[in-house]
N, C-alpha and C positions, 0 to 999 in steps of 0.2 A: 124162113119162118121166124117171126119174131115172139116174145113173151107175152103173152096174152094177161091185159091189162082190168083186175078183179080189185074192186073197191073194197074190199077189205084189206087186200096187200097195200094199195095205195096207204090208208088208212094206217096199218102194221107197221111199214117204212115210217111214216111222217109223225108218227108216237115212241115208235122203238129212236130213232133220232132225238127227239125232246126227253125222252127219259133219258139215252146216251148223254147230251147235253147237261141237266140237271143232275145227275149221280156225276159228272166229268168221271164216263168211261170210254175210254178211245175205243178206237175202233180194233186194236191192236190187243187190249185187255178184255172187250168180245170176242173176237178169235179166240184169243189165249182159253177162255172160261167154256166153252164151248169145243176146242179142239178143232179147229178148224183155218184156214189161210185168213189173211188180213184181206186177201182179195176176193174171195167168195164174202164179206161183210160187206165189204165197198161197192161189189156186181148187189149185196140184197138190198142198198141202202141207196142206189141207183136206181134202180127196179128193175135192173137188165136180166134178174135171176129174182123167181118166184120160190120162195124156198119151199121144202113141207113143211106138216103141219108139228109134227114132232120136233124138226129144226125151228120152227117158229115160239116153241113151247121153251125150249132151252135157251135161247135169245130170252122171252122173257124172263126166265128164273135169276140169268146172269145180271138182266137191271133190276131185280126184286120185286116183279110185276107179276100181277095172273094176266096168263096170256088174253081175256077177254077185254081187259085194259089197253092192251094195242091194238084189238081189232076194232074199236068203235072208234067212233066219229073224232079226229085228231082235236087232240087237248095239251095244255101247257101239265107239264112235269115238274115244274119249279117247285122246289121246298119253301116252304112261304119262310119267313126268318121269325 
């Protein structure tokens, strides 16, 4: 049985990534902030693992997002200069 595939996770992943990107936080200093393996980051940012909703909420806090920022419709996180 495989991860069953919810357009908001999609959406979660592909924003939590651009903010990763844009603040340059590894994926290694989300574990860290969050308490968690560098490979349960890498399974959420794959999509092989649907986190909850509370794990979803501390991911955002760690890139300095409200969580309703990563569940809509994927946007660029760039700091404009």
């Amino acid at each position: 049985m495989g991860v069953m595939i919810v357009p908001a996770f999609d959406n979660f992943r592909e924003n939590l990534r651009s903010a990763m990107d844009a603040r340059e936080v590894s994926q290694r200093q989300l574990a860290s902030s969050i308490s968690t393996s560098v490979s349960y980051v890498n399974r959420v940012l794959q999509g092989s693992v649907n986190p909850p909703m509370d794990r979803c909420e501390e991911m955002a806090q760690a890139v300095g997002l409200p969580l309703v920022d990563l569940l809509e419709a994927p946007k660029d996180f760039a700091v404009p200069c």
